[in-house]
N, CA, C and O of each residue as an XYZ file, in Angstrom:
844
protein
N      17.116    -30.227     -7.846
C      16.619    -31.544     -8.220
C      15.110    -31.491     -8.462
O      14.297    -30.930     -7.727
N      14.868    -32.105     -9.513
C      13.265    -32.334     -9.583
C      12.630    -32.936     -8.747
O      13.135    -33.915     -8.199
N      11.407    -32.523     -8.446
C      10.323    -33.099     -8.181
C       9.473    -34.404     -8.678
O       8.645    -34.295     -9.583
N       9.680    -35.384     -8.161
C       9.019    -36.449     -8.628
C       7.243    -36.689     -8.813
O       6.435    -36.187     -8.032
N       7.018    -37.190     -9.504
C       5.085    -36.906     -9.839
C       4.992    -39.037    -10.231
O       5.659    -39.853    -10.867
N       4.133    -39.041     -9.636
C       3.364    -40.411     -9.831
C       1.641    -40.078    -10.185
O       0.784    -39.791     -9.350
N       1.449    -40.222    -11.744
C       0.077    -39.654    -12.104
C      -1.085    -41.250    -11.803
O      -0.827    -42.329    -12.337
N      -1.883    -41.109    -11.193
C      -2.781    -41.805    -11.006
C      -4.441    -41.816    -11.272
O      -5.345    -41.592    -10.466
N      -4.525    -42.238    -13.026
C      -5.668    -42.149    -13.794
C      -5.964    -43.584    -14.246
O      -4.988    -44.311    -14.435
N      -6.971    -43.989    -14.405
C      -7.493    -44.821    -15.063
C      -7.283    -44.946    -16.354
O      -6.955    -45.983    -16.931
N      -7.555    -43.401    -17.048
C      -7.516    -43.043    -18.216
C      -6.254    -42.901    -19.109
O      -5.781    -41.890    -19.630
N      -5.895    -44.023    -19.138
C      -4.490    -43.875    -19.994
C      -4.223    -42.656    -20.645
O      -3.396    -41.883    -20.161
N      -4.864    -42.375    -21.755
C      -4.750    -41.093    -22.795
C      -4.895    -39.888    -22.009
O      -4.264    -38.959    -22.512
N      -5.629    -39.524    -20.738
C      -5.086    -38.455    -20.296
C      -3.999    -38.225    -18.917
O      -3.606    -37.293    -18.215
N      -3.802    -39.744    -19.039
C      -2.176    -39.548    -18.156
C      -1.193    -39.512    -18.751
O      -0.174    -39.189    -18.141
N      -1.124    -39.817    -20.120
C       0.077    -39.606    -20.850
C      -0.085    -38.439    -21.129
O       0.917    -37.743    -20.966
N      -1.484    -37.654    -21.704
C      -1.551    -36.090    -21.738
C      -0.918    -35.273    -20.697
O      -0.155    -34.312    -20.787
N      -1.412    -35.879    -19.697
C      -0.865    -34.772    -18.287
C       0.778    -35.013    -18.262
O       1.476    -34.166    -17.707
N       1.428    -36.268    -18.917
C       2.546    -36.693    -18.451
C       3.531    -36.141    -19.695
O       4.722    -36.327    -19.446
N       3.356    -35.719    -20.542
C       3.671    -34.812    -21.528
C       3.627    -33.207    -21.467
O       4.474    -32.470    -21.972
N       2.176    -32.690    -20.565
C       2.279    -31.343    -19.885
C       3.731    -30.793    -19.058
O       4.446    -29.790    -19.066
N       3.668    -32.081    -18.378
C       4.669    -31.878    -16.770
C       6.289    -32.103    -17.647
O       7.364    -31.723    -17.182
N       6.138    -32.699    -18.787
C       7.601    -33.133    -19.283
C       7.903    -31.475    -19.218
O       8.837    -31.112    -18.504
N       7.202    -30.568    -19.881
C       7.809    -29.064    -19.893
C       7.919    -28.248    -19.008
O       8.258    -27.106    -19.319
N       7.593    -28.678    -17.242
C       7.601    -28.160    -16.486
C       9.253    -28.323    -15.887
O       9.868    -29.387    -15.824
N       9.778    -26.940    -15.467
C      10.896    -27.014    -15.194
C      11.434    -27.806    -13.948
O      12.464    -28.478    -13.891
N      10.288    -27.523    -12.733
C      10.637    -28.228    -11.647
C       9.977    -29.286    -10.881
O       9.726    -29.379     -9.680
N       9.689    -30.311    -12.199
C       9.385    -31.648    -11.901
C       9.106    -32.392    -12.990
O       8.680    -31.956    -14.060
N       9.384    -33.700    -12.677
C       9.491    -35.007    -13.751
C       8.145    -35.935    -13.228
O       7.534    -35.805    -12.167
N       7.866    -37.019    -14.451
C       7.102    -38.175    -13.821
C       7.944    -39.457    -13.652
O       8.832    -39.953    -14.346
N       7.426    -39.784    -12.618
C       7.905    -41.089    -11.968
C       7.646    -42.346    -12.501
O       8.447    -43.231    -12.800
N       6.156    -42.319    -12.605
C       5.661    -43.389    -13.105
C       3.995    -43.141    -13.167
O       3.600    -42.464    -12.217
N       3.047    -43.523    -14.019
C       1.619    -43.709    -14.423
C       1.258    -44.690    -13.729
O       2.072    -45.594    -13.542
N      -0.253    -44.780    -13.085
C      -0.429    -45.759    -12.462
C      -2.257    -46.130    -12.706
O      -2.928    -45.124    -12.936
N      -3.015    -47.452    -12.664
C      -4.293    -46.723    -13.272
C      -5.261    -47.051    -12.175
O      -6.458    -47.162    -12.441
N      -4.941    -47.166    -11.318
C      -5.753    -46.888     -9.745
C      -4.707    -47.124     -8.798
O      -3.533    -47.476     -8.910
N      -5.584    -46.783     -7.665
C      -4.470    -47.244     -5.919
C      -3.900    -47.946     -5.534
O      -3.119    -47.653     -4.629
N      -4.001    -49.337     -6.059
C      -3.514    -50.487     -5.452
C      -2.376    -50.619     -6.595
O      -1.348    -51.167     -6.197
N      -2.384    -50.266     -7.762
C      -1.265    -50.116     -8.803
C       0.142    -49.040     -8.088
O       1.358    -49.229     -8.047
N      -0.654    -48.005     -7.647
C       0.349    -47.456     -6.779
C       1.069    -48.176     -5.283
O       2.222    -48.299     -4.869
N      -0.157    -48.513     -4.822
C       0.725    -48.957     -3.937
C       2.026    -50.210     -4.084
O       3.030    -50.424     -3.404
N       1.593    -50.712     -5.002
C       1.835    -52.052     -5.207
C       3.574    -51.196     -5.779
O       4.574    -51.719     -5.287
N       3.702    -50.538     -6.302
C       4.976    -49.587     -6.863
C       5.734    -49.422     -6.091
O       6.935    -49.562     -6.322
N       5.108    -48.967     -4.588
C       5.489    -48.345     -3.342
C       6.144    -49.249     -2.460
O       7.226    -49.071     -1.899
N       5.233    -50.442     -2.375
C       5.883    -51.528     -1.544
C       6.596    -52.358     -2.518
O       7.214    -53.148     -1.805
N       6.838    -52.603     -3.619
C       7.224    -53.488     -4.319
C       8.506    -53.414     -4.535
O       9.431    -54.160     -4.213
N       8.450    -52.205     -5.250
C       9.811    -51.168     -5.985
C      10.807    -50.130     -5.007
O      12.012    -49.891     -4.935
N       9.770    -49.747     -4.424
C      10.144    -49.161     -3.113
C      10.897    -47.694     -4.181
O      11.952    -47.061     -4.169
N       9.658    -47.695     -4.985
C       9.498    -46.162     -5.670
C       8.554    -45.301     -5.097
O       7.330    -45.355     -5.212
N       9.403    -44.305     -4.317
C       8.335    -43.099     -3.128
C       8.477    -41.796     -4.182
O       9.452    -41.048     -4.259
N       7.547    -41.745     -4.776
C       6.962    -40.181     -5.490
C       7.308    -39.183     -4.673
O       7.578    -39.648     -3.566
N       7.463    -37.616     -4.729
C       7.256    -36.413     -3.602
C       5.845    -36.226     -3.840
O       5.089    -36.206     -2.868
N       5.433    -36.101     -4.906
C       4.100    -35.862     -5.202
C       2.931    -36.927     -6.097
O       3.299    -37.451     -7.149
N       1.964    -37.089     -5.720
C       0.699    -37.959     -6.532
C       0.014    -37.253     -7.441
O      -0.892    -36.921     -6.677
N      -0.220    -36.857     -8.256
C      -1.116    -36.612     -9.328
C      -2.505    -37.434     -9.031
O      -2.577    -38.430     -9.751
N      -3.611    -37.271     -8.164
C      -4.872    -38.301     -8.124
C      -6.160    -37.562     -8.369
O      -6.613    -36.466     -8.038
N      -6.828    -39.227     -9.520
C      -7.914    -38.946     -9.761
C      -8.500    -39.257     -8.777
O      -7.896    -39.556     -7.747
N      -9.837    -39.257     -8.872
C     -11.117    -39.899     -7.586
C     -11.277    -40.947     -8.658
O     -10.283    -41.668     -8.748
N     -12.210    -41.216     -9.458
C     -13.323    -41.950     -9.969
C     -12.393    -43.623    -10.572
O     -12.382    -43.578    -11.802
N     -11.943    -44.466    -10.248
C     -11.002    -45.672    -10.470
C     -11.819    -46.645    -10.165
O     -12.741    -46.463     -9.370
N     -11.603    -47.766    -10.730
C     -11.832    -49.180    -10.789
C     -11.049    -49.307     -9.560
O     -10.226    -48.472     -9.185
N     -11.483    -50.908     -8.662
C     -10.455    -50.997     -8.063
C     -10.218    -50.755     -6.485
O     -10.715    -51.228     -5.463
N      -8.983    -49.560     -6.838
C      -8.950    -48.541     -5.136
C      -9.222    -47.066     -6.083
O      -8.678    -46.601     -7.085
N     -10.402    -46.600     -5.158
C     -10.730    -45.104     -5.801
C      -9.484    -44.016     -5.373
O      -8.384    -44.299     -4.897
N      -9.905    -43.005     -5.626
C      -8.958    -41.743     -5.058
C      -9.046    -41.290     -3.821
O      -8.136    -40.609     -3.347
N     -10.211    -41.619     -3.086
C     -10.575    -41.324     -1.308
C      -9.373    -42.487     -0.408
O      -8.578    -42.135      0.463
N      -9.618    -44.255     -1.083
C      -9.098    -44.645     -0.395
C      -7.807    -44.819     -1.007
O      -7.420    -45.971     -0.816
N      -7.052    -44.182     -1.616
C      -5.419    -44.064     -2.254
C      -4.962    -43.078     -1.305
O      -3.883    -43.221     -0.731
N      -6.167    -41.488     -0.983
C      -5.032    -40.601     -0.391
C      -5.108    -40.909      1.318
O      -4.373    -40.434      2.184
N      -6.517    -42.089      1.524
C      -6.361    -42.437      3.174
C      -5.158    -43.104      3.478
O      -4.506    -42.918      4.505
N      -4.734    -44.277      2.111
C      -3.744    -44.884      2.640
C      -2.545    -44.074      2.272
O      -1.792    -44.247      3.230
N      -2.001    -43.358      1.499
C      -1.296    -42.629      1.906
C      -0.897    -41.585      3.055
O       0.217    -41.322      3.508
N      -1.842    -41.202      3.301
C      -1.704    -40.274      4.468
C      -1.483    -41.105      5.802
O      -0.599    -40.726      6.570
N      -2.104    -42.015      6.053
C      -1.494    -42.918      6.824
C       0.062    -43.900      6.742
O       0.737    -44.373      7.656
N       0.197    -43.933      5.639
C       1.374    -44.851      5.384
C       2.998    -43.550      4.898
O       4.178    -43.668      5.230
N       2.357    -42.497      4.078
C       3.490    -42.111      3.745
C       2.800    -40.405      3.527
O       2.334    -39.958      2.478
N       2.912    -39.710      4.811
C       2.041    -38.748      4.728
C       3.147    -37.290      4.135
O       2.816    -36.131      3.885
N       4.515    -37.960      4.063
C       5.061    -36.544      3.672
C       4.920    -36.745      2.196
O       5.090    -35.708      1.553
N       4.601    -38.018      1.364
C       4.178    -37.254      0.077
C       2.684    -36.716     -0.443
O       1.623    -37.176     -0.020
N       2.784    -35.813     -1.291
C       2.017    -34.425     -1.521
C       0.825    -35.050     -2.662
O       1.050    -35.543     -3.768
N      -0.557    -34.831     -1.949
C      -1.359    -35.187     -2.928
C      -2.070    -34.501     -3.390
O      -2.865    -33.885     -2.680
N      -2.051    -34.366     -4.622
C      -2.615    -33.038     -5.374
C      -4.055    -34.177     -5.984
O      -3.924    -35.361     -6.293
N      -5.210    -33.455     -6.009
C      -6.606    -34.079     -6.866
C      -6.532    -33.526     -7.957
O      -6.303    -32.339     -8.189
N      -6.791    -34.661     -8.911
C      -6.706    -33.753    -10.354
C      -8.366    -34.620    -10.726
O      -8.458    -35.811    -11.024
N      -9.192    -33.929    -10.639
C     -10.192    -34.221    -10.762
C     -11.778    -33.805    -11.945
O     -11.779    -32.764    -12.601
N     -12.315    -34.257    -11.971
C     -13.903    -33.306    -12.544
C     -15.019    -33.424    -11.196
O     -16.190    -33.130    -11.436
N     -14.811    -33.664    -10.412
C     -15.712    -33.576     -9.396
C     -15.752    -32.314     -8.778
O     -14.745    -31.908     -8.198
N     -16.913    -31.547     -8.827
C     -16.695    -30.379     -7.886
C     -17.473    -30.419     -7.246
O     -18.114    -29.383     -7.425
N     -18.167    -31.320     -6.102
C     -19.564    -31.257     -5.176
C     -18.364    -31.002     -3.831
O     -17.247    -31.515     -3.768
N     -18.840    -30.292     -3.076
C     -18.729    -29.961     -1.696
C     -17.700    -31.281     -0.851
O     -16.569    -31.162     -0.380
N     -18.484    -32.348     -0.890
C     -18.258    -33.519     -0.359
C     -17.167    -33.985     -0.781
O     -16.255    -34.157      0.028
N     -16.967    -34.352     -2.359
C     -15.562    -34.872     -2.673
C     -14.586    -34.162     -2.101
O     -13.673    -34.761     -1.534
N     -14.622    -32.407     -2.166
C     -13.331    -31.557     -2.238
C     -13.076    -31.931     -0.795
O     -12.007    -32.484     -0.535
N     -14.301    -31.589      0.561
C     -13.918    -31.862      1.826
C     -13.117    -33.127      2.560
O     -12.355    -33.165      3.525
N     -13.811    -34.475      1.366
C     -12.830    -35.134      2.033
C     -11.970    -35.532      1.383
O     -11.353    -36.512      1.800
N     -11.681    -35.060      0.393
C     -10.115    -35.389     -0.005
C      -9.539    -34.822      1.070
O      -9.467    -35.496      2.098
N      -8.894    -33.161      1.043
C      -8.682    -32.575      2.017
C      -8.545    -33.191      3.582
O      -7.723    -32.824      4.422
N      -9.470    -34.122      3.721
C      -9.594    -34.677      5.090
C      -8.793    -35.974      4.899
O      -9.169    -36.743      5.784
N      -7.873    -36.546      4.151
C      -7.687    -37.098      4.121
C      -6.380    -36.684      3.033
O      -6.014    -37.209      1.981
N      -5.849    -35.451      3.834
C      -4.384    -34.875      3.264
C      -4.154    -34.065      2.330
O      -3.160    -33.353      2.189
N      -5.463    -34.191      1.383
C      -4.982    -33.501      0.004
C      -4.276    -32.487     -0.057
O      -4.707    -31.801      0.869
N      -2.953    -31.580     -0.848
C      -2.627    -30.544     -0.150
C      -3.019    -29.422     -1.365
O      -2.729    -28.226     -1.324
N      -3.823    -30.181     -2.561
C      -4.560    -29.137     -3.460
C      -5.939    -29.939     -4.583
O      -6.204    -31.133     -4.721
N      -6.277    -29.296     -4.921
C      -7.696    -29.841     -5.528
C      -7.743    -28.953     -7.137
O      -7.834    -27.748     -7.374
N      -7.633    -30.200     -8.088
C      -8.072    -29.223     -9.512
C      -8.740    -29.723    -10.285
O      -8.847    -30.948    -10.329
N      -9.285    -29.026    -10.992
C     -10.189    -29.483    -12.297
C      -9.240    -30.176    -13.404
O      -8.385    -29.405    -13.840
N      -9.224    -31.375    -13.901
C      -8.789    -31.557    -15.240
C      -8.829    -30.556    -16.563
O      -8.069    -30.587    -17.531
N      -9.665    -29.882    -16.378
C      -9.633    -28.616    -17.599
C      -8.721    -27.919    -17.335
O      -8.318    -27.224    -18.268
N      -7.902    -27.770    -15.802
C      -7.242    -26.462    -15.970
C      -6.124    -26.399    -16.993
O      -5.704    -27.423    -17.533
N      -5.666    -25.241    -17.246
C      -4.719    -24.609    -17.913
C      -3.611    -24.865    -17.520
O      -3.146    -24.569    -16.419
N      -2.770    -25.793    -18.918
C      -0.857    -26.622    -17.726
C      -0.715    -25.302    -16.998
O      -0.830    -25.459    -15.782
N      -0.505    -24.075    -17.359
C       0.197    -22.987    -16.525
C      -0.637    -22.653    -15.128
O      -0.323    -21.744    -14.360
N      -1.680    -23.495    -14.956
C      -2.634    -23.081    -13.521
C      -1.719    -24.764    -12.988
O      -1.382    -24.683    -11.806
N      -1.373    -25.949    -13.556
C      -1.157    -26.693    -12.903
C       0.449    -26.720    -12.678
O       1.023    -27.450    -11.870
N       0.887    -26.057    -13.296
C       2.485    -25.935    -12.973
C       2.656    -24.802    -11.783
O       3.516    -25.095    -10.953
N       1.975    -23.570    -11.579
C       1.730    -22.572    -10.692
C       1.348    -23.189     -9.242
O       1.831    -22.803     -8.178
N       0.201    -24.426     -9.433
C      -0.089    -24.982     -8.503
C       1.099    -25.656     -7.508
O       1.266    -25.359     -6.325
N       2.018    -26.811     -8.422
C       2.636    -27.533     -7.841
C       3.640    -26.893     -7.474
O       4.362    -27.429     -6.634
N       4.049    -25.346     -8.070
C       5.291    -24.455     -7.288
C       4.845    -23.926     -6.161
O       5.581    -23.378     -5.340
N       3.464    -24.070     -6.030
C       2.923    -23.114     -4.937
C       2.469    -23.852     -4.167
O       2.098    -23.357     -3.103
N       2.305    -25.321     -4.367
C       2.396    -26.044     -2.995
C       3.753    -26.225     -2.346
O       4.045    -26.003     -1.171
N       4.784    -26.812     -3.645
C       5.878    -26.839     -2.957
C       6.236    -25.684     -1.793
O       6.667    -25.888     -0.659
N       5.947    -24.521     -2.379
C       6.440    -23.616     -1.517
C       5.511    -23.369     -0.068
O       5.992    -23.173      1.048
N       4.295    -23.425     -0.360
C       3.766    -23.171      0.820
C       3.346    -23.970      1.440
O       2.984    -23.853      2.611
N       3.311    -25.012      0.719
C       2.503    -26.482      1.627
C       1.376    -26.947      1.414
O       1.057    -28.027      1.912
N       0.251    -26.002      0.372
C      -0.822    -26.373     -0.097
C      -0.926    -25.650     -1.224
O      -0.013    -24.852     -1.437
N      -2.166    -25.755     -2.323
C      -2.705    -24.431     -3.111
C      -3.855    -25.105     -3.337
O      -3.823    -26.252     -3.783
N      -5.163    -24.384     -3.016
C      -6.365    -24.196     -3.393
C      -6.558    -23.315     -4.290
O      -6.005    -22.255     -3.996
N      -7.386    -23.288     -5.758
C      -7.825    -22.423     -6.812
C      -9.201    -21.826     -6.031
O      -9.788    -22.731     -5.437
N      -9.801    -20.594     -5.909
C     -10.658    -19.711     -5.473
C     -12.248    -21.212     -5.696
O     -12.952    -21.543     -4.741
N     -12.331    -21.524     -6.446
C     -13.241    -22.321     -6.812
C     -13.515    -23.473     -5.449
O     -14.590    -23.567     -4.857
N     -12.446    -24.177     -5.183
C     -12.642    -25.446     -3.840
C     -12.204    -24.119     -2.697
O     -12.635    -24.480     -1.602
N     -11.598    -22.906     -2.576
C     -11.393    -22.147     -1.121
C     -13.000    -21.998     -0.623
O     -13.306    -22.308      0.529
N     -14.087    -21.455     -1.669
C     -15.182    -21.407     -1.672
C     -15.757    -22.405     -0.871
O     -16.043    -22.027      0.265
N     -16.117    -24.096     -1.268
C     -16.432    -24.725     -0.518
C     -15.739    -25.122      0.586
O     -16.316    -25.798      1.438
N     -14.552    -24.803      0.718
C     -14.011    -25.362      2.186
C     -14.725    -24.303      3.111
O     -14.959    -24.672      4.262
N     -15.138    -22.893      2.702
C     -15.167    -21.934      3.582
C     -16.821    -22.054      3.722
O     -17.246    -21.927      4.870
N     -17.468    -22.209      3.022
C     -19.134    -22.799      3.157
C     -18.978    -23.898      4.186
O     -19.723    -23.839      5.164
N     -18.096    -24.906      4.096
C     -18.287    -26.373      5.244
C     -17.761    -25.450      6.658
O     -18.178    -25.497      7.815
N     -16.626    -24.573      6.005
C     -16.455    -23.937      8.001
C     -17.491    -23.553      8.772
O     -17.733    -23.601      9.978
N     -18.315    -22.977      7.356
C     -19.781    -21.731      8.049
C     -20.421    -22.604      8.715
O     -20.939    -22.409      9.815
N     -20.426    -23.564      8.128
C     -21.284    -24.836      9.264
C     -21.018    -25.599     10.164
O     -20.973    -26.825     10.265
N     -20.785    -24.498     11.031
C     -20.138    -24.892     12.327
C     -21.117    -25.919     13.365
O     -22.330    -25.824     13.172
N     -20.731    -26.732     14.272
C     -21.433    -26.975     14.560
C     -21.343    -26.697     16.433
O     -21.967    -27.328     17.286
N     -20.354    -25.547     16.652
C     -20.253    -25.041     17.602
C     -19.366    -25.362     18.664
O     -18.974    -24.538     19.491
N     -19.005    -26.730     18.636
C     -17.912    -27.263     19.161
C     -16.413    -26.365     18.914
O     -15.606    -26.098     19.804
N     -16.286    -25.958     17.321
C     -15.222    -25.096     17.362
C     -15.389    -23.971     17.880
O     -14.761    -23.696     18.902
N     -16.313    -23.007     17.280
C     -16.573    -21.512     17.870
C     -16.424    -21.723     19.891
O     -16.042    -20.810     20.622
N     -16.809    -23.043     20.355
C     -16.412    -22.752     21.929
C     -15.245    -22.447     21.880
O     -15.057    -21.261     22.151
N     -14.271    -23.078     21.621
C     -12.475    -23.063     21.341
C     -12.211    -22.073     20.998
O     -11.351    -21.596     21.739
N     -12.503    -21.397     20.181
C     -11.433    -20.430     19.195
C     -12.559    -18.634     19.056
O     -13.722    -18.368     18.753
N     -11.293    -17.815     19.498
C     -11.906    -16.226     19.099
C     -12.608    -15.686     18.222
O     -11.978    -16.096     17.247
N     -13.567    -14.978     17.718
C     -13.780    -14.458     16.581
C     -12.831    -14.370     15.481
O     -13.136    -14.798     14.368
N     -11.379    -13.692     15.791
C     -10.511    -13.305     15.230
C      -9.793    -14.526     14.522
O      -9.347    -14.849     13.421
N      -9.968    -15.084     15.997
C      -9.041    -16.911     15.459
C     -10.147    -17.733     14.049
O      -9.631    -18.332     13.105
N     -10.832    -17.661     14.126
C     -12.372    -18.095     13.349
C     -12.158    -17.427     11.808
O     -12.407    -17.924     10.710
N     -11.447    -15.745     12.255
C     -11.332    -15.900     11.103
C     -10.413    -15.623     10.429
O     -10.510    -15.405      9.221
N      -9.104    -15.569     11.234
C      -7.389    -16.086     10.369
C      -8.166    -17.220     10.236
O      -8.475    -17.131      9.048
N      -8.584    -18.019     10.564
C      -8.438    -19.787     10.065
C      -9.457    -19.522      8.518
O      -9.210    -20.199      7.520
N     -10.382    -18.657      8.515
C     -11.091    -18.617      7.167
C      -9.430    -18.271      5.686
O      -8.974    -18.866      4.709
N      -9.156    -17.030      6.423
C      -7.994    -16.773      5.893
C      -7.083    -17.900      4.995
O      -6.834    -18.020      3.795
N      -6.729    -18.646      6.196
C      -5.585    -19.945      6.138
C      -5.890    -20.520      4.962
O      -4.897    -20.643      4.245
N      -7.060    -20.984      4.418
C      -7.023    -21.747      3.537
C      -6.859    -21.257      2.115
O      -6.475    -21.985      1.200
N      -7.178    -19.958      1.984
C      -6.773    -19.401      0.837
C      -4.938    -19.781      0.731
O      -4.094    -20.336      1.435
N      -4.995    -19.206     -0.381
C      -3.345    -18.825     -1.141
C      -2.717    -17.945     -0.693
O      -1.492    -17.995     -0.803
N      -3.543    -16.484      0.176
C      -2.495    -15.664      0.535
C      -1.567    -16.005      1.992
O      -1.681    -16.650      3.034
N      -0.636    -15.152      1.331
C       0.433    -15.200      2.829
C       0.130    -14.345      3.888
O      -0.895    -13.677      4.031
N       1.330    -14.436      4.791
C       0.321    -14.127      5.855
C       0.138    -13.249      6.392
O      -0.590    -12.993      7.351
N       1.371    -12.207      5.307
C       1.237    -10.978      5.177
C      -0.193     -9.854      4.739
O      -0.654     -8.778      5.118
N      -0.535    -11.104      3.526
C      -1.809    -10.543      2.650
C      -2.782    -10.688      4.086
O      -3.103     -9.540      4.395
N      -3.180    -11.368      4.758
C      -3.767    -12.205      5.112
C      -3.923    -11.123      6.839
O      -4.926    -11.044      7.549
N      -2.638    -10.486      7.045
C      -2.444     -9.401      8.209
C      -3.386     -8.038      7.799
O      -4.251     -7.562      8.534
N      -3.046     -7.571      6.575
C      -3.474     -6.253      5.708
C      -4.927     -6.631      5.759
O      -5.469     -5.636      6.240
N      -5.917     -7.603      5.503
C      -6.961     -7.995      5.421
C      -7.437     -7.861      6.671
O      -8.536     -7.319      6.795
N      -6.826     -8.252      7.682
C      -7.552     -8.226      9.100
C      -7.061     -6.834      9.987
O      -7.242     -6.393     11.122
N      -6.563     -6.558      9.144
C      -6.121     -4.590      9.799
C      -5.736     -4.904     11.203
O      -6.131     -4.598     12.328
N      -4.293     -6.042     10.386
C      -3.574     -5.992     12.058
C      -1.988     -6.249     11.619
O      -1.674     -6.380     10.436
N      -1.199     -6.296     12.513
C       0.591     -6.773     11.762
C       0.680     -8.106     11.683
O       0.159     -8.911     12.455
N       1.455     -8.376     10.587
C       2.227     -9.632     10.752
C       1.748    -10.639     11.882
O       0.957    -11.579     11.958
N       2.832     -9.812     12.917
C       3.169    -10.256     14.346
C       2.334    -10.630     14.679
O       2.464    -11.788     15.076
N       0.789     -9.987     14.804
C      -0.334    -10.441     15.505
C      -0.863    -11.483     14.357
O      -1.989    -11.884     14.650
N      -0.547    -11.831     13.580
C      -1.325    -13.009     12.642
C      -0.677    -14.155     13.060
O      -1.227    -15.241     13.246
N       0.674    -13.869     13.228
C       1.501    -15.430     13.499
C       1.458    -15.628     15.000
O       2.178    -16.453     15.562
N       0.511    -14.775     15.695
C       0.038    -15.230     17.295
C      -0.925    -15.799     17.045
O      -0.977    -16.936     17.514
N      -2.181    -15.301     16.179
C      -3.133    -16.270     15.844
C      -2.873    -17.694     15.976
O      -3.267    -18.533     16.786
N      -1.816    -17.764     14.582
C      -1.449    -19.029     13.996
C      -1.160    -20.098     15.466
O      -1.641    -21.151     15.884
N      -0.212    -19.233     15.868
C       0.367    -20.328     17.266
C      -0.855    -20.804     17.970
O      -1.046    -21.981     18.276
N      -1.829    -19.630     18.256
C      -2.878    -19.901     19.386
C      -3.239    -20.881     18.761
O      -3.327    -21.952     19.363
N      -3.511    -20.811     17.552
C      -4.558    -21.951     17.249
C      -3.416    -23.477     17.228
O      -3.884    -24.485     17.758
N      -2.225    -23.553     16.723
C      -1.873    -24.952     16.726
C      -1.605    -25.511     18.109
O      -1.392    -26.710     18.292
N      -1.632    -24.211     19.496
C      -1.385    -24.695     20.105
C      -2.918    -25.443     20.887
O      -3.033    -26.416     21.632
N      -4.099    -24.333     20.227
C      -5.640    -25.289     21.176
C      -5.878    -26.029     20.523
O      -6.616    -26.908     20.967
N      -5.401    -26.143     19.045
C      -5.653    -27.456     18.305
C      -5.055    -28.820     18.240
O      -5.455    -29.899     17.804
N      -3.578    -28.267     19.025
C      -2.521    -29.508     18.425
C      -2.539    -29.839     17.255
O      -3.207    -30.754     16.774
N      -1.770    -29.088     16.676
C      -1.522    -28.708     15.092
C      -0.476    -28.048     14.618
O      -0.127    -26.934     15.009
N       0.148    -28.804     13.629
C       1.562    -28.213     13.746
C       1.436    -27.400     11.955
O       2.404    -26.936     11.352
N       0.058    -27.429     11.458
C       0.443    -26.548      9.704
C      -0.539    -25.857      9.523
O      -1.570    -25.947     10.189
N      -0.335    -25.015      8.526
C      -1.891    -24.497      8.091
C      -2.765    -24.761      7.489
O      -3.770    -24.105      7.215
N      -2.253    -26.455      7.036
C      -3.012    -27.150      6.206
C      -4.274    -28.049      7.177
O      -5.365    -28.562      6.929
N      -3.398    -27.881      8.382
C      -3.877    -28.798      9.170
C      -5.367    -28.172      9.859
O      -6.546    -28.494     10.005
N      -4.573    -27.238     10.111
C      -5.967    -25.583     10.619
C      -7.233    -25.813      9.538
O      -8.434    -25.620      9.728
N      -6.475    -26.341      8.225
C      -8.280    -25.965      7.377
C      -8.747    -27.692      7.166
O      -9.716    -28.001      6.474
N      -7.982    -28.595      7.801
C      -8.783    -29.863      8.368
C      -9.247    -30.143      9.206
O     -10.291    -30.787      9.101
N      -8.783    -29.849     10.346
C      -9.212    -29.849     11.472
C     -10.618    -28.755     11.613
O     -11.355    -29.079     12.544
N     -11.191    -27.208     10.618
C     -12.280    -26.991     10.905
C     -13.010    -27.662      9.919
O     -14.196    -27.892     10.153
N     -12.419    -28.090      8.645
C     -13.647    -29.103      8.252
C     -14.459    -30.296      8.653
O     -15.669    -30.524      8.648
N     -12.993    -31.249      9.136
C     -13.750    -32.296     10.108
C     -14.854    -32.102     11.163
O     -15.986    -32.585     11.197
N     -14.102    -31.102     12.190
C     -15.075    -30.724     13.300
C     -16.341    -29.372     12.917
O     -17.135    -28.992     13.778
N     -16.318    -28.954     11.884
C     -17.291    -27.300     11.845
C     -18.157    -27.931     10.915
O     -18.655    -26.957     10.350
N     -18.608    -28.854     10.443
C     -19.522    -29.442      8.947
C     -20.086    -30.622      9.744
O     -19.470    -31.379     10.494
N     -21.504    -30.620      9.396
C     -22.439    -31.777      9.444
C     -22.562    -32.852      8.472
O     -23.386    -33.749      8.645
């Protein structure tokens, strides 16, 4: 079964663009266009049409894209919000992210970087392009020490790991250790974090490791 997509642009002409991209994508359809937050929501409670996934801009009349994915994440946090954005400052990417995102892209990208994306969240639960892994991993560096009390060197830096794309295999080979010992990491940390994803691991050090 497909994947449902609810695109949320202001910009008419490039939500029907994007909504014409996704028509050729094999494993997902659009739901419905929407041209800010409160248009969505209003879908949500009205129609009681629940997307799997959001297509969101930031920049809207209205309700922006910060407060569309707060109230989602609060109201209906198992669907998947992807940023489809032109913003690339530090700040936007962090708090989308902090407020659920489970991937971040440029409007320029290439349909085949945004169809790759949404198979590769489905599957793993997030996808970051090397471009936003960058700034999430600059906001970790700025710790503000509260985490580093909590967590090992090692743990400090599977969690740098986590937010990339690789698995956790790639991700074992990198830290010249097995598997086994990566998915002890993983536990240690959801268990000093109370945290049950790995999405959650690279919110929880942005919130708390960034000034």
């Amino acid at each position: 079964m497909k994947k449902k997509i609810a695109i949320v642009d202001d910009h008419v002409l490039i939500a029907q663009a994007i909504k014409g991209v996704i028509s050729n994508f094999k494993n997902f359809e659009v739901l419905y266009e929407c041209e800010n937050g409160k248009e969505l929501i209003d879908k949500i409670i009205k129609k009681n049409q629940l997307p799997d996934i959001v297509l969101l801009d930031i920049s809207m009349p209205i309700m922006n894209g910060f407060d569309t994915a707060k109230w989602l994440q609060e109201n209906h946090p198992d669907i998947m919000v992807v940023v489809l954005s032109m913003q690339t400052d530090e700040e936007s990417v962090n708090k989308m992210i902090k407020y659920g995102a489970k991937s971040y892209l440029l409007k320029n990208s290439h349909p085949r970087d945004l169809e790759i994306a949404l198979n590769t969240m489905i599957e793993n639960g997030y996808y970051y392009p090397d471009w936003a892994s960058r700034l999430i991993f600059s906001a970790i560096n700025k710790t503000n020490g509260k985490l580093a009390n909590k967590l090992s060197e090692r743990e400090k830096e599977f969690l740098r790991y986590c937010i990339t794309e690789m698995s956790y295999k790639e991700i074992a080979e990198l830290m010249h250790c097995s598997p086994r010992t990566v998915e002890s990491y993983r536990d240690n940390l959801f268990e000093k974090l109370d945290l049950k994803s790995r999405v959650g691991l690279a919110v929880y050090a942005i919130k708390n490791g960034f000034e």
